[in-house]
C-alpha positions in Angstrom: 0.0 0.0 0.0 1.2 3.4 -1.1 1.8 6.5 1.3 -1.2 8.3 -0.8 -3.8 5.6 0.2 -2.1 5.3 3.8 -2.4 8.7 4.5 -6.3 8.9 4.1 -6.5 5.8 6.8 -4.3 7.3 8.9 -5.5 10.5 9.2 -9.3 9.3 9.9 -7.9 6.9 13.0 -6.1 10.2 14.0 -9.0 12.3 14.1 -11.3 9.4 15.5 -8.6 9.3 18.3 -8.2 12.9 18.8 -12.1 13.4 19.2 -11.7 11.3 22.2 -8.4 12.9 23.5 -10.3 16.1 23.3 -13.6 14.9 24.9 -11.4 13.3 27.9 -9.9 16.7 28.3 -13.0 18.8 28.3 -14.7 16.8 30.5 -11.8 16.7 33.0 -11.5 20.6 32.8 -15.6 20.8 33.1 -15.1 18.4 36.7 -11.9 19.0 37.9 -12.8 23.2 38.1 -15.7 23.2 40.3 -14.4 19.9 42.5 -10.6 21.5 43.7 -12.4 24.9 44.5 -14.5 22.4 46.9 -11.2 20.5 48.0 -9.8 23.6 48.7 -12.4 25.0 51.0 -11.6 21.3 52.4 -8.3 21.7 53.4 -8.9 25.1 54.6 -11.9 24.2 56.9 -11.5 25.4 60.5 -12.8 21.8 61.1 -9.5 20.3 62.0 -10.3 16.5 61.0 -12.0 17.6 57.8 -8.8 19.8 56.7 -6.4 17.0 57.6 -8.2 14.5 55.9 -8.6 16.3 52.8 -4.6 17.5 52.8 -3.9 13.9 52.9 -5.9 12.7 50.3 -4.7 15.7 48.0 -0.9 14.6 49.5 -1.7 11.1 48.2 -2.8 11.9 44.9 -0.6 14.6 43.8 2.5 11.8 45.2 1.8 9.3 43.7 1.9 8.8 39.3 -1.7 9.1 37.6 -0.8 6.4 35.8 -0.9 4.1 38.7 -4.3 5.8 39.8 -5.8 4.8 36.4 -4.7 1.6 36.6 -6.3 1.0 40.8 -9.9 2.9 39.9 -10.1 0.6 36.6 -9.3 -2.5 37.6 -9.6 -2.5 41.7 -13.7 -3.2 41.1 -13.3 -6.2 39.2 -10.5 -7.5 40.9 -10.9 -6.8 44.4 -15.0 -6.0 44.7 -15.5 -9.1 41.6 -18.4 -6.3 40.2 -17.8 -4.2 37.6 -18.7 -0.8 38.0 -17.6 1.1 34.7 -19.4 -1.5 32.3 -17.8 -3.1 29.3 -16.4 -1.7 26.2 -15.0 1.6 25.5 -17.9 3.7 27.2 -16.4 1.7 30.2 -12.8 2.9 29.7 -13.8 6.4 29.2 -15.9 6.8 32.2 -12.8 5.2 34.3 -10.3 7.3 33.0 -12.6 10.6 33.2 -12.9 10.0 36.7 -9.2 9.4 37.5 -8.5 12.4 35.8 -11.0 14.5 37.3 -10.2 13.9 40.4 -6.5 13.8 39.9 -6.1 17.2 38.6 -8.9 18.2 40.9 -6.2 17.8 43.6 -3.8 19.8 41.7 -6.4 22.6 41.3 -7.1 22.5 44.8 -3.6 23.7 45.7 -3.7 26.5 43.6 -6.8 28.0 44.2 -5.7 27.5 48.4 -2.6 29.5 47.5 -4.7 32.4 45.6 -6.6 32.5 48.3 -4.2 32.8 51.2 -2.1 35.5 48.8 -5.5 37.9 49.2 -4.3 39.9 52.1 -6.4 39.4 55.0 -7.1 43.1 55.8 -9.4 43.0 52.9 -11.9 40.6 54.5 -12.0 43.0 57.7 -12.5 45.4 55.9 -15.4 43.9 54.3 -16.4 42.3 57.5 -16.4 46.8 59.2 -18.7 47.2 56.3 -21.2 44.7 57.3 -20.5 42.1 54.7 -21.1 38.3 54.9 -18.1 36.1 54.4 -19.8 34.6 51.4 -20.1 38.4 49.9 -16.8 38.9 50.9 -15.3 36.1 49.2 -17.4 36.4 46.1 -17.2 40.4 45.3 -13.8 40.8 46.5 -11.8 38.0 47.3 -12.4 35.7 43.8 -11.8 38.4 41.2 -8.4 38.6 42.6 -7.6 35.1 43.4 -8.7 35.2 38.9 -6.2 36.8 38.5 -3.4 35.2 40.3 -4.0 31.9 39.6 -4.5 31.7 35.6 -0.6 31.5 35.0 -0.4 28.1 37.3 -3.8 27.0 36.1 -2.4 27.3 32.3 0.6 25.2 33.3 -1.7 22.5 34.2 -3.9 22.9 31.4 -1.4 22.2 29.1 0.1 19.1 31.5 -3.5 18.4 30.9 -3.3 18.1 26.9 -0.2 15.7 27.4 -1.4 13.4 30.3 -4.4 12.4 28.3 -2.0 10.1 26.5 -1.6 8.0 29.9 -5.3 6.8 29.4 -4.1 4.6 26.6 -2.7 2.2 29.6 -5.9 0.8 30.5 -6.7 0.7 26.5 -8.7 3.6 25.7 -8.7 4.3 21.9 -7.1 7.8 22.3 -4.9 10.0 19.9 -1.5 8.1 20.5 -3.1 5.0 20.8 -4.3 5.3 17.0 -0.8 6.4 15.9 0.7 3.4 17.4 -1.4 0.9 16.4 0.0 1.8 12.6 3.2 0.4 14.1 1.4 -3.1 15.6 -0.5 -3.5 12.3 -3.9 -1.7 11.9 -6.2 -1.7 8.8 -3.2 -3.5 6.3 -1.0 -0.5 7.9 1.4 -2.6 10.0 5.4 -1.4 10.7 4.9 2.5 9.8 6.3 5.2 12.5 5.4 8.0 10.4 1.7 8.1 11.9 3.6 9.4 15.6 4.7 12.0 14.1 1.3 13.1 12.6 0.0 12.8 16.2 2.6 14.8 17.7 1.6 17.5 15.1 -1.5 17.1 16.4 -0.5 18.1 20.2 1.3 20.5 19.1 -1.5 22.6 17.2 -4.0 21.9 20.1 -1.1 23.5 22.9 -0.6 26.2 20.6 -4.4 27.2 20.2 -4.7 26.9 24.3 -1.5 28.9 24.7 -2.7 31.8 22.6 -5.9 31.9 24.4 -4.5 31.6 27.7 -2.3 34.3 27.1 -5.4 36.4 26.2 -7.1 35.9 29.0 -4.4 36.7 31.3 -4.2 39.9 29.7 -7.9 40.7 30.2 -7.1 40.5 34.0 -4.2 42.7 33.7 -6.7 45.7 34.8 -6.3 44.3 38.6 -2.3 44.8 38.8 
């Protein structure tokens, strides 16, 4: 088979692959938000057992590899529980993975958003609290904006960590972008022994990083207004 009619196989496992690297990321972004704002608050309750549980749980997570963590919530049901929890096929792998990485990066969120928070100086919350403010008005009218602002540059970081780590999902055999381009090597659709396909796919991280960096970057400058 010639590169011409390779390419067109190629390129539509690629995209079938990359649909479901960029689904995986979206819906880890859409979870992952919302739940390490609620860690956070976790692991800076005034309830003392509550903070150190959560701080331990976000210690475990963020110590140990995700890879590791994919592997324990996919397989620990059936092996350990003998039910099966995440149903069969690649629905099954999907949901597994989505909730491994939710949570995972969750974690990392977490820590971030605790260290926006702690960098809004205190007097400001006083001085909410002399004007007869609630906490919750506090936090939301003058506390949040700010922590915005400070926290973007991290929480870009770990977008992008993001793009890249969705490639770890291919260990419990979900049928993502790298796990197309290297099933070209294995032998796939009378393809079998071909590297070139990789390199297509790292083209294809590479566009999707440089779309999210550029609009990043704008939205960091759209908060310049509180320096």
């Amino acid at each position: 088979m010639s590169f011409q009619e390779q390419l067109p196989i190629v390129l539509g496992s690629l995209n079938s692959g990359f649909l479901q690297t960029l689904r995986l990321f979206a819906i880890t972004l859409l979870g992952a938000i919302p739940l390490g704002l609620v860690i956070a608050f976790g692991s800076m309750s005034r309830l003392k057992p509550l903070a150190a549980i959560t701080r331990v749980v976000v210690w475990v997570v963020r110590g140990t590899p995700l890879m590791i963590q994919l592997l324990i919530i996919y397989y620990f049901p059936g092996l350990m529980l003998k039910t099966n929890w995440w149903g069969s096929g690649e629905s099954g792998r999907f949901l597994a993975a989505a909730i491994a990485f939710i949570f995972n990066y969750a974690c990392y969120f977490s820590e971030i958003y605790r260290g926006g928070i702690q960098s809004v100086p205190v007097g400001q919350q006083e001085a909410g609290l002399v004007l007869g403010m609630t906490r919750p008005q506090i936090f939301f009218r003058v506390t949040l904006l700010q922590v915005i602002k400070r926290i973007v540059p991290p929480m870009s970081n770990e977008v992008i960590t993001l793009v890249k780590d969705t490639s770890l999902a291919r260990i419990i055999a979900l049928q993502e972008i790298i796990w197309a381009g290297q099933s070209f090597l294995k032998g796939s659709q009378g393809i079998s022994g071909q590297i070139w396909p990789l390199f297509f796919t790292a083209l294809y991280y590479l566009i999707f990083t440089g779309v999210l960096t550029v609009l990043l970057g704008r939205l960091e400058r759209r908060l310049d207004y509180f320096r």
